[in-house]
C-alpha positions as CSV (number, residue, x, y, z in Angstrom):
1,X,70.6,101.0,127.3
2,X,71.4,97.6,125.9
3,X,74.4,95.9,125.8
4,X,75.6,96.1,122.1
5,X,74.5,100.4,122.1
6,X,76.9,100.2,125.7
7,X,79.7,97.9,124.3
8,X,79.7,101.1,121.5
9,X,79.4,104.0,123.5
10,X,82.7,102.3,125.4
11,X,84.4,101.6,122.1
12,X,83.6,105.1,120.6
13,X,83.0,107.5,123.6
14,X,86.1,105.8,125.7
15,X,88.4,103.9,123.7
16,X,88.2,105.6,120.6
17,X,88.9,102.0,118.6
18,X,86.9,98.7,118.3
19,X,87.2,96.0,120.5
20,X,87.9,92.8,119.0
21,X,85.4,90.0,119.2
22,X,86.8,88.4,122.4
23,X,87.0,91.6,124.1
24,X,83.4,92.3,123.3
25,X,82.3,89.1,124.3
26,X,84.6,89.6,127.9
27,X,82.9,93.3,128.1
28,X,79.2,91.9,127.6
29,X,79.4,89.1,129.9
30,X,81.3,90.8,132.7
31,X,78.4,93.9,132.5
32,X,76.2,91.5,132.9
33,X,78.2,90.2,135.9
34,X,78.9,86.9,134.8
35,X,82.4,85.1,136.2
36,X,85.4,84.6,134.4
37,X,85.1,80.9,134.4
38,X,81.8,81.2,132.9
39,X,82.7,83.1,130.1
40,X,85.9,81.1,129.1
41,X,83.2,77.8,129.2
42,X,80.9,79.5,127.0
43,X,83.6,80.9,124.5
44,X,85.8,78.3,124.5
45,X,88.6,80.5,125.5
46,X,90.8,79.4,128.7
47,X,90.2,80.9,131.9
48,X,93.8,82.9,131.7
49,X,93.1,84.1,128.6
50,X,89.7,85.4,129.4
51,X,91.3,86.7,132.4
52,X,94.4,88.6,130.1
53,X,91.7,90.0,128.2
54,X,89.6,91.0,131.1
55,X,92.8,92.5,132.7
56,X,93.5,94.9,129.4
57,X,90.3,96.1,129.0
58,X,89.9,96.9,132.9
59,X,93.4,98.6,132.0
60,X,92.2,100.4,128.9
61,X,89.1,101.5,130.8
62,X,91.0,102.4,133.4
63,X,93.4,105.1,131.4
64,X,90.6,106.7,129.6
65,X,88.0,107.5,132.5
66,X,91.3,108.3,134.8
67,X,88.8,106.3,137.2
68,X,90.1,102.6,138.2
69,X,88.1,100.2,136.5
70,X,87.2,96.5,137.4
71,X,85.4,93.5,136.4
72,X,82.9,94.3,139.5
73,X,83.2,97.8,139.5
74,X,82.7,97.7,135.9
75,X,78.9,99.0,136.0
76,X,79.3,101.1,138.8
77,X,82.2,103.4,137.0
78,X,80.8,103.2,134.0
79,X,77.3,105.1,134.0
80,X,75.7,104.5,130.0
81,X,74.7,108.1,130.3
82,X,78.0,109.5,131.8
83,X,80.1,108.0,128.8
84,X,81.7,110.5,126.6
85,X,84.3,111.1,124.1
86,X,87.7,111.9,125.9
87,X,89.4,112.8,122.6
88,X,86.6,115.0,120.7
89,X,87.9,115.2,116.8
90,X,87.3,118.4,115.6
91,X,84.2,118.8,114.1
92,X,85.4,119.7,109.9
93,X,82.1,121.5,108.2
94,X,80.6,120.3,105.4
95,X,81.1,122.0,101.8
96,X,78.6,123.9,101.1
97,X,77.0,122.2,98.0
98,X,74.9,125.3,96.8
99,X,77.9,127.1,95.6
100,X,79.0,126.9,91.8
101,X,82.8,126.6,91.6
102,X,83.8,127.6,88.1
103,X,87.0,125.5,86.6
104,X,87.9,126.3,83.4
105,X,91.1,124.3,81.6
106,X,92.4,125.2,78.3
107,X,91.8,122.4,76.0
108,X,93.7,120.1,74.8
109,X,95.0,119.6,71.7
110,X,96.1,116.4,70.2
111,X,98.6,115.7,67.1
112,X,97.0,115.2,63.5
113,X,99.5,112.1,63.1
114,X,100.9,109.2,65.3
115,X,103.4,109.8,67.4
116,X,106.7,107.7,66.9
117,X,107.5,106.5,70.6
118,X,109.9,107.9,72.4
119,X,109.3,111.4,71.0
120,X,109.1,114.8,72.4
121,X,105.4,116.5,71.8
């Protein structure tokens, strides 16, 4: 599974919102197991920061899979095939387009002459 359909799956199948873009970056690089000092270099982000954000997601993670969640047990926890929706929204059917729905107004009838304004029709 690549890492953009993972970084997905986690925001839709275990978050249920989107991460912002230096969360996704923090995800990516630590699935792919890279340090925190690493990441912060190649953002441009400080190392705390990174480490905040790293900290939150973990946290996040954490919560939803009711599994603890690390930075190196990151890939272990989370199994691209085992990720799924914790909070299923029910599933609303579709109108069924192949029915006619009859609506019928009585018309409308407009006055022969101006109306002054501020009158009552």
């Amino acid at each position: 599974m690549s890492e953009e359909k993972i970084l997905s799956a986690i925001e839709q199948g275990l978050l249920n919102r989107e991460l912002n873009e230096c969360e996704r970056y923090v995800l990516g690089k630590s699935w792919q197991g890279e340090r925190y000092t690493k990441i912060a270099n190649d953002s441009g982000y400080e190392t705390n920061y990174i480490k905040q954000v790293g900290a939150k997601l973990w946290s996040e993670l954490s919560s939803a899979t009711g599994k603890t969640i690390t930075k190196k047990n990151l890939r272990i926890v989370i199994e691209p095939g085992e990720i799924e929706t914790k909070q299923r929204l029910p599933v609303v059917p579709s109108p069924d387009t192949t029915t006619a729905v009859n609506v019928s107004s009585p018309p409308i009838s407009y006055p022969s002459t101006p109306v002054a304004p501020g009158s009552v029709l």
